[in-house]
Every structure is written in structure tokens, then in C-alpha cells.
N, C-alpha and C positions, 0 to 999 in steps of 0.2 A: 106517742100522741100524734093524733093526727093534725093539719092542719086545717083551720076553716077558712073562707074566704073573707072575711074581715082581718084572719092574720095576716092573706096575703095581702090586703093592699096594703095593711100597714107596713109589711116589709117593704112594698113598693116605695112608699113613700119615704122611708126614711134613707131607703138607698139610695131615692134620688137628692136627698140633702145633703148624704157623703157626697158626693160630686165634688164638691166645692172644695174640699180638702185633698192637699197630697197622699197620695195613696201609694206605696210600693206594690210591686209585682206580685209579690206573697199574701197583699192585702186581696187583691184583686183575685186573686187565685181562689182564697179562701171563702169571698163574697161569691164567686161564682160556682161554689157548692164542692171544692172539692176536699172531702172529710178525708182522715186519717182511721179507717174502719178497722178490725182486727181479723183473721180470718176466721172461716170455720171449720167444725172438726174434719177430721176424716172419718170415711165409713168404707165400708168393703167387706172382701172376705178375710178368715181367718189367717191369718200368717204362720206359717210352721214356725214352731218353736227349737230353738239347740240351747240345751241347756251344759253350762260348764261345770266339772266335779273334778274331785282329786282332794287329796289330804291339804296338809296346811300349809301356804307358804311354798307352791310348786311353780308359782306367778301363773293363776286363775282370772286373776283380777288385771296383770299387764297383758296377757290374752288378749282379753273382752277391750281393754282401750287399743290396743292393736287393732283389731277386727274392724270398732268402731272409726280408725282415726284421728281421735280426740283423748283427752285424758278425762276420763267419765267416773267410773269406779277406781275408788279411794286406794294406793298402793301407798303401802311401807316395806319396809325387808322386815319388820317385827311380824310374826305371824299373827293370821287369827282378826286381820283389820276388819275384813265382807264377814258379817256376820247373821245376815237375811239373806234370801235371795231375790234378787233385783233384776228387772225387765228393762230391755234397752232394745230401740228399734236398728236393727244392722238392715245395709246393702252387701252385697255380691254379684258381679257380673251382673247387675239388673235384676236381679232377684232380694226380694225382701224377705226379711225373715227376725223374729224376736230371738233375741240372743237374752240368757238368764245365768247372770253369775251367781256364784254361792255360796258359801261359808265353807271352809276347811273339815272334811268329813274324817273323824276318828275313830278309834274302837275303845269297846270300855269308857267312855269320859262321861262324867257326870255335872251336873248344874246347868249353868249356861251356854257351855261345851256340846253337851246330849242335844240341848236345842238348835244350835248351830247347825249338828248332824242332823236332826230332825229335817230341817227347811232345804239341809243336800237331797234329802232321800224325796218329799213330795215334789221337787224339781227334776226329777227324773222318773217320777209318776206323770208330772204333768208334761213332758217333752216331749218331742218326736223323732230329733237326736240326743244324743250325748257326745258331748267333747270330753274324754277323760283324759286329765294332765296328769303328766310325770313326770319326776326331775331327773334326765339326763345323766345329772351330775351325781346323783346319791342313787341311782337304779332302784327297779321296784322294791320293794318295801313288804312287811308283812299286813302292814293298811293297806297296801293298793293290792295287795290279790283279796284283802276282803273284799274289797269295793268293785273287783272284778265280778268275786261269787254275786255281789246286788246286783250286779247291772245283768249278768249273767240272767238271774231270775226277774229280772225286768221286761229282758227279752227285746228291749230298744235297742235301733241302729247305734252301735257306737262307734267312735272314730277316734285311735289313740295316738295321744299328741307329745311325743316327746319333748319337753322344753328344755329350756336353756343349755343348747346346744350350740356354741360358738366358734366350733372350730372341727380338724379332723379328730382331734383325739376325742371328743366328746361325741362323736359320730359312731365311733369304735362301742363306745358304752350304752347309746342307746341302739344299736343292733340287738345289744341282749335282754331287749324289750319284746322281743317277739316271744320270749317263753309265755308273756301273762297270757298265749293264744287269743288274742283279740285282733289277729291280723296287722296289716305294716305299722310301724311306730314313724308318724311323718315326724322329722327332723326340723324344729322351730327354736327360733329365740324371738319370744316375743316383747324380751327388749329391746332388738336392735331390727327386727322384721323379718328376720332371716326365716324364707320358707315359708313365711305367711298364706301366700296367693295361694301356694299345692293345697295347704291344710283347708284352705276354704273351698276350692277346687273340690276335696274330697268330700265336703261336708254337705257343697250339693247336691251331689253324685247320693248320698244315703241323704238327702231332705226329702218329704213327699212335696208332690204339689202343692195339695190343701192340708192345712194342721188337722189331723187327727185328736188332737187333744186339746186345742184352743175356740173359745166361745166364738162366734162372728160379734164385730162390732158392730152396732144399731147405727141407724141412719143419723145424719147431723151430729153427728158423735158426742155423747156426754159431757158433762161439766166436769170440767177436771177442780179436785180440791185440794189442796195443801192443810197440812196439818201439822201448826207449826207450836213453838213452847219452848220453856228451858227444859234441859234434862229433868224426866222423874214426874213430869207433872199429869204423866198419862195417857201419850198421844197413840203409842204402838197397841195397847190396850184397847182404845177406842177402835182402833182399826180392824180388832181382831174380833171387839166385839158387834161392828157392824159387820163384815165380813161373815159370822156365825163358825167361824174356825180360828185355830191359832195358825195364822198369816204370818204373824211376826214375833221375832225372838224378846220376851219381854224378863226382865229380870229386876231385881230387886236395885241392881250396880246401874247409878246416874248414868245415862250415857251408850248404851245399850246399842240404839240404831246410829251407825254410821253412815250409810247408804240412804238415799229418799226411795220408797218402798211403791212401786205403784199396784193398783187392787181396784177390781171392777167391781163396784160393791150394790146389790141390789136395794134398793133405797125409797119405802115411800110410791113402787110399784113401776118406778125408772132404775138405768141404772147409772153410775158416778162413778170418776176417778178418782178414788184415794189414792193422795201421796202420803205417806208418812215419812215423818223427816227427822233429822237428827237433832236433839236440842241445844238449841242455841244458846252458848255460854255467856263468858265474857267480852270485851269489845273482840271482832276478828283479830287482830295486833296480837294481840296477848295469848292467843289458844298457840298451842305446837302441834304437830305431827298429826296423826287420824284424825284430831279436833277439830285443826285449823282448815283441812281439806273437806269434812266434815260440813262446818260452817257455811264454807264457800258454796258447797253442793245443794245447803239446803236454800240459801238464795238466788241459785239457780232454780230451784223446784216451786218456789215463792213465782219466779220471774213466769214459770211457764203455767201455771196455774191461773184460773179465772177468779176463784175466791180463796180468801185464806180463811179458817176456823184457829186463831190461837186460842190454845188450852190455857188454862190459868187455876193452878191449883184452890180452891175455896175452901182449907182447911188451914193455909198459910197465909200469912199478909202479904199483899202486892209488893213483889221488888222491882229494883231499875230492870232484871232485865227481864219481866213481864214487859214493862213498858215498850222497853227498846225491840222488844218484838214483834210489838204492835206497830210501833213505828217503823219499821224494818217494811211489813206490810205494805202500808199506807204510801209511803213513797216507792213502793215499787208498784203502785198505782191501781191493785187490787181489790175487790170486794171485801168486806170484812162481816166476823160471825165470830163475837164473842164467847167461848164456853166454860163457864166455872164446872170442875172437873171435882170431883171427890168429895160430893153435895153432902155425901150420905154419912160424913166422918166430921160434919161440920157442929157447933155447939149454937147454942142458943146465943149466948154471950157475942161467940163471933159474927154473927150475920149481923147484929146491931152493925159492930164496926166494919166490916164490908162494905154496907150503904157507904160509910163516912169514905171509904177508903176510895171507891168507884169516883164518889163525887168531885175527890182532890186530885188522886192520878191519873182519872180516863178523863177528866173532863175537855178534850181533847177528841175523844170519840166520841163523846155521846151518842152520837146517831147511828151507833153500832147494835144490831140485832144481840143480844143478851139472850144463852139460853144455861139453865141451870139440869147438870144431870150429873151421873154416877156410868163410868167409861166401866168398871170392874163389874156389876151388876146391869148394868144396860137401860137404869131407871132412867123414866126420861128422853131417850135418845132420837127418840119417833120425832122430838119438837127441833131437833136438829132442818129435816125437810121442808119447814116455813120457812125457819131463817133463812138458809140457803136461797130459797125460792125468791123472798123479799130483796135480798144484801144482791142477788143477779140478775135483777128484775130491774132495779136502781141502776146500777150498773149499765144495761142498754138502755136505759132511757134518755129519747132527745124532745128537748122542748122546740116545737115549733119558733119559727125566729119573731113571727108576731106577737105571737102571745110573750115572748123572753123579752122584747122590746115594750110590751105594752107593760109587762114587772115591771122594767128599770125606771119607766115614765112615773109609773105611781112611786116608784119607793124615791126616787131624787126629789120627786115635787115635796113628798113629805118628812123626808129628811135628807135634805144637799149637803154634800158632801164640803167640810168645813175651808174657809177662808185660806189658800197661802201665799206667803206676800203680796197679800192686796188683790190676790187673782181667785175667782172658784173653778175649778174643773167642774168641766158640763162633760154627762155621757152623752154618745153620739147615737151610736148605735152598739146592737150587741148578736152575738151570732154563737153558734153552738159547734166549736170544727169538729168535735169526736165526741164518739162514746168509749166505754171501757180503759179507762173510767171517763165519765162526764167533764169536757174539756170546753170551756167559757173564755170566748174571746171580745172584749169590750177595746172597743173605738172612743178617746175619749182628748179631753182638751188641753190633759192636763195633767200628772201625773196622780194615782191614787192610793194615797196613804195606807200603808198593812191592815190597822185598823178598822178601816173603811172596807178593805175588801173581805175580812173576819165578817163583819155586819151585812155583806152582800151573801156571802154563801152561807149566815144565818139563816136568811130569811128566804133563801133559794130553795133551804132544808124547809121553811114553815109550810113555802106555796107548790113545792113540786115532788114534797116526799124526801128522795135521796137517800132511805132507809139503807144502811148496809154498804155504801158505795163514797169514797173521799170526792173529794169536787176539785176540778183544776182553775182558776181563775187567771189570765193574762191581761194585762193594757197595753194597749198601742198607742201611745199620745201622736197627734196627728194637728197639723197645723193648717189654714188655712190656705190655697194658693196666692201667690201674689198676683193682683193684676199687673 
């Protein structure tokens, strides 16, 4: 919204009324416009891709957070945890490059195993290198000269990575790494770092410049979406079916995506960041092992996303931890886009009580974009791109500070805030320090009751929209100087 000149003066004027009161540094800071803005995307050219392979349980996954620096992708000693393959942005020596870990690739496995290997093999369709891992400790194997003959017929640079190599006798066993003929077997333990730098070193030496096999990303770079839910309710589905491929490993077994999944997904004629994310159980506290690590990742993916879509199955009654997910959301200060998911499986009977249910445990979000579709058959899905458009659009909106002052003037004149001990808090002025989300800073005389600030970002939602987006409201009680 732009400003007009009637808002400015009014901002004039009442800034020159704060005069009269103490004002800290912070206050001052913030009156004189300096917001807390968020940044924008990045755009460029494509970044080579290396993608990570090897049977199960070779540490693929302690690799990739090696590489990274961080502990990123989810490690256990139980095999079988990375079961998508997963994009993560690496440095080297100055050079960028997307690094893609994978799922343990087998031979013969059928169900959800086939699909694991599945998501190995198009990550080395879509790569430019290949890191292929092998356990030092247990020498090649009759799976990894399969996985030689694939890569073989792939025809991609590969660069073969001996792990867990911790000493000279383990040095000795991966020498006789050189039969798989893929050239040196660099000598790593990507648990404790050992030989890290050469292996990356090598992996420059075979990266091209530009990816050969990666999209460029568009200018002002996309909205990134999280894609959040408890287990089962449909979210890897939805991804797969806006994506127009199976993207992700989807299975019948709660629980499926461990990893948050990211996918450029053409959308509505733009394109968008899907995350997909793991479902989010019980309290954090209570999950163990791939769960708990799980959990934590997908509120990392929450944190780095601009809106979140929680799923919400519409063939089941709302539980706490629908709720808790939404809530989850909401104070991590994101846009929100409700989806009841499994529309098409829904009874007559149940949509009656859905209304009722919406009404008792969203009533909380109300002002959340509701869209109703089927993630298995794709009914629907199109009306995904309003919402999003509406819950991001809410989300950068700033209300000029006159007109936000001229709100406060009408709504105090017509409902003042009640009586305490014998005193009324009067608002002073009111200012807007941020957007993403929408952050409301009120100067006032006196402190203001929870209640009261419920009824201010009611009616913030009636006059200014706010579709899609939570509202942050502060007070600074402020007293007058003394003469």
C-alpha cells in the first residue's frame, strides 16, 4: 500500500506528540524507519550437480554432512534412514555446487526398497557427477559391481570413494578397490574427516563448469513451500502429483519421508519450491532415532520456507497433532494454506461434521486460505495457486503508518480499551517494523490486556485483509518525561 499525503502528515503529527515521552534508543531507531525486512531469493546459473550412491549403510548420508559441515541429512548406524533423494546446497574451494544424497541402492528388493533404488538411479540420470561409496571395511560387494555396470552405462564422471577408512590396516583393504576399474578409490572416513578435502579436490577436477543436467533458476527466485502434516495424510503424494512424476518415495507405511524433499515444481505458469517434509508425530520429546531427527529437520524446512500448506486428512477427524502443526507453522512466523487432502474418500455424513470440527479446533486460524482437493488423483489442485498467491501476498503487506494510526484513532474512540486500577491506557502511536510476517508495534500508556490485543488483530484482519498471513502485535508502555 502506498502512502498518501494525508497519511503523511498525520504520521507527522503524531510523531510529534511522542516527543513528550521517553523514548529508548530502539524506539527511535524503529521510528526512524529502520525495518527488519527478509532477504530475497537467489537467481543465477545452474549449479553442477554430484550426486551420492552406494548400497546401504556405506555412510552416504555422514558423507553429505561432512561435505556440508553441518549435520543435515538424517544418520543412524540402522540402515535404510535417506530414503528420497535430497538436494543440499555445498561450497568447495569457492566453488558451488548441489550435492544430492540418496537412498541405499539394492538388487532384487521389492515394495518400498524398489522405490528407494528407484530415486538412486534418476539421481544419477540427473547428475553431472557421481560420488560412489564403498565400505572399506566390508570391500566391494556383489551390489556395488552392479552399481558399477549402472553407472558404467550412465556414462557419468565418477569418483570412487572409499569410506570408513580409519587407519593403515583399512588402507590396505581399500587398495583392493581398484578391481571395480573405476579408477583411485580416495581413502575417507567421513566420520571423523579424514581425507575429506582430496575427495572433494577430486570431485572438482571431474565437475563441469555449468550443470549439464540442472534447470537455471528464474530471476527473484521462487517462493519456497513447505509441506507439512502428520504422517500418512498425503503430503509426498501431493508433491509427486504436482511435480507430474514420482519425485518421492510414497508408501502405504506412516512415515515414509525422512528427509525434507526439495522440487521445482511448475505451477499456475510460475515456478515454486516444494519441500516435502517428514510427518510430524508426537511432541518432539517423545519421537527416538530417524523420527526425532526427522522432526527437527522438518522444522528447520518450516523455518526456511515462506508459506507453509499443512495437509489435513478430510476423511479423518481433526487430531491434536493436526493442530500442533498448524501451530508449529504459525509461530514460526509463516504464511499459512490450509488443504484438506483425501476430499474424494470423504462421506456425506462427514462433511456435515467437519464444518463443526473446523469451527472448534481451527477457530484460531480462521483467516487461513482453505482449499479442498484429492493429492492421489490431482482433483482440485489448480486452486492450490490462489491460496498461495493470497496467504504471500498478506504476508508482504505493509500498512502505511498513517493510515495504521488513523485504524487505531477510530477503533479506541469507539471501543477504549477497559478501565485498570482506576487508569485507561491511551494508544499513542502505532508503526509497522516488518513484514514476513506482519509485525505491529504500538506505543502506548499503559499496558494492554491479551484480550484487547485478540480484538486489535480482529479487526486489523476486517480493515486490511491479512488472508493467509499470522499478525505479530507488541506494546511498549511509555511514560511521559518529567519536567
Amino acid at each position: 500500500m502506498e502512502p498518501t499525503a494525508e497519511d503523511l502528515a498525520r504520521t507527522q503529527a503524531l510523531r510529534a506528540g511522542l516527543e513528550e515521552y521517553e523514548l529508548a534508543e530502539e524506539d527511535l531507531a524503529l521510528l526512524e524507519g529502520e525495518t527488519l525486512e527478509g532477504d530475497g531469493g537467489e537467481s543465477g546459473a545452474p549449479l553442477p550437480v554430484v550426486a551420492v550412491v552406494g548400497r546401504p549403510n556405506v555412510g552416504k548420508s555422514t558423507l553429505v554432512n561432512r561435505v556440508l559441515g553441518r549435520r543435515e541429512a538424517v544418520v543412524l548406524d540402522t540402515p535404510g534412514v535417506t530414503r528420497d533423494r535430497v538436494s543440499y546446497p555445498a561450497e568447495w574451494a569457492g566453488r558451488r555446487f548441489t550435492l544430492v544424497d540418496t537412498g541405499g541402492w539394492e538388487v532384487d528388493v521389492a515394495g518400498l526398497d524398489a522405490r528407494v533404488a528407484e530415486q538412486a538411479e534418476v539421481a544419477i540420470d540427473l547428475a553431472d557427477v557421481v560420488l560412489f561409496v564403498v565400505d572399506a571395511t566390508v570391500g566391494a560387494t556383489a551390489t556395488d559391481e552392479r552399481v558399477v555396470r549402472m553407472l558404467r552405462k550412465a556414462g557419468k564422471p565418477v569418483v570412487l570413494v572409499a569410506n570408513k577408512v580409519d587407519g593403515p590396516r583399512a588402507e590396505a583393504d581399500a587398495l583392493a578397490l581398484w578391481n571395480l576399474g573405476l579408477g583411485e578409490p580416495h581413502m575417507v572416513s567421513a566420520l571423523h574427516g579424514r581425507g575429506s578435502g582430496d575427495l572433494l579436490d577430486a570431485v572438482l577436477e571431474a565437475m563441469p563448469e555449468r550443470s549439464a543436467v540442472a534447470g537455471p533458476v528464474p530471476e527473484g527466485g521462487p517462493r519456497r513451500v513447505a509441506l507439512v502434516g502428520r504422517p500418512n495424510v498425503g503430503k509426498s503424494s501431493l508433491l509427486n502429483a504436482l511435480a507430474g512424476s514420482a519425485r518421492v518415495v510414497v508408501d502405504e507405511v506412516a512415515g515414509t519421508t525422512r528427509d525434507p524433499v526439495d522440487e521445482l515444481v511448475e505451477l499456475g505458469d510460475r515456478p515454486w519450491w516444494f519441500v516435502d517434509t517428514a510427518g510430524i508425530r508426537r511432541r518432539v520429546h517423545q519421537t527416538t532415532g530417524a523420527d526425532f531427527y526427522a522432526s527437527l529437520r522438518t522444522q528447520a524446512a518450516i523455518e526456511k520456507a515462506e508459506v507453509a500448506v499443512v495437509l489435513v486428512d478430510a476423511s479423518q477427524p481433526l487430531t491434536e497433532q493436526d493442530t500442533r502443526v498448524i501451530t508449529q507453522a504459525v509461530e514460526a512466523g509463516r504464511a499459512l494454506v490450509i488443504a484438506y487432502n483425501k476430499w474424494d474418500l470423504m462421506e456425506d455424513e462427514r462433511r456435515r461434521y467437519l464444518e463443526r470440527e473446523i469451527e472448534r479446533d481451527l477457530v484460531q486460524v480462521q483467516w487461513a486460505p482453505r482449499v479442498n482437493l484429492s493429492a492421489k488423483t490431482g482433483w482440485h489442485r489448480a486452486k492450490l495457486v490462489p491460496a498461495l498467491d493470497l496467504a504471500l501476498q498478506s504476508w508482504d503487506t505493509r500498512v502505511p503508518t498513517g493510515r495504521l494510526n488513523a485504524f487505531f484513532g477510530e477503533l479506541v474512540a469507539a471501543h477504549p480499551h477497559p478501565l485498570r486500577g482506576g487508569k485507561q491506557p491511551r494508544v499513542l502511536f502505532a508503526t509497522q517494523a516488518a513484514t514476513r510476517p506482519p509485525r505491529f508495534v504500538v506505543f502506548a500508556t499503559g499496558f494492554l490486556e491479551a484480550g484487547y490485543r485478540r480484538f486489535i488483530e480482529r479487526r486489523l484482519r476486517e480493515t486490511f485483509g491479512f488472508e493467509g498471513s499470522p499478525i505479530e502485535i507488541s506494546v511498549r508502555v511509555r511514560e511521559k518525561r518529567k519536567r
